[in-house]
C-alpha positions in Angstrom: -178.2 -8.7 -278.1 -174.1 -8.9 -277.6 -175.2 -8.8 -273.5 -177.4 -11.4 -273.8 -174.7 -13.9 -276.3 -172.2 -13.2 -273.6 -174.1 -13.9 -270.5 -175.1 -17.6 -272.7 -171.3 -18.2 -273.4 -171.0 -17.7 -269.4 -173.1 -20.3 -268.8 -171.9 -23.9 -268.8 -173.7 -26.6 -271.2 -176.0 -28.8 -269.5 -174.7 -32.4 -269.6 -178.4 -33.2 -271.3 -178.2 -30.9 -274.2 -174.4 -31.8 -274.9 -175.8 -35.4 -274.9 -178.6 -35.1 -277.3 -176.2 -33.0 -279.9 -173.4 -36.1 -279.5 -176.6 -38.8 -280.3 -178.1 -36.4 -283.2 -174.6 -36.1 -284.5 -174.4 -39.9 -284.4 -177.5 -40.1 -285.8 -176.2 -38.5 -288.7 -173.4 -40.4 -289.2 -174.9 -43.4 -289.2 -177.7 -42.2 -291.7 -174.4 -40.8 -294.1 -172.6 -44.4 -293.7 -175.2 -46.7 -294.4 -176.8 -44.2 -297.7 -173.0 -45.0 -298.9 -172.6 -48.1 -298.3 -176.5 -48.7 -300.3 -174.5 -46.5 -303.3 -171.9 -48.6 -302.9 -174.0 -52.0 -302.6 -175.9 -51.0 -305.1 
């Protein structure tokens, strides 16, 4: 199990996967910002 964490460390993140976190994180945001701004609003 530690072998097999350390050889995926080794590895560098695909530019595909780094994007999709970067939009799901945005995503997220986005979701947060406009539930408080609807509390706020409202």
């Amino acid at each position: 199990m530690t072998d097999l964490l350390y050889e995926f460390e080794e590895e560098a993140i695909p530019p595909v996967v780094a994007l999709a976190a970067a939009a799901l994180a945005g995503v997220f945001a986005l979701g947060f910002v406009y539930k408080l701004l609807t509390v706020v609003v409202l």
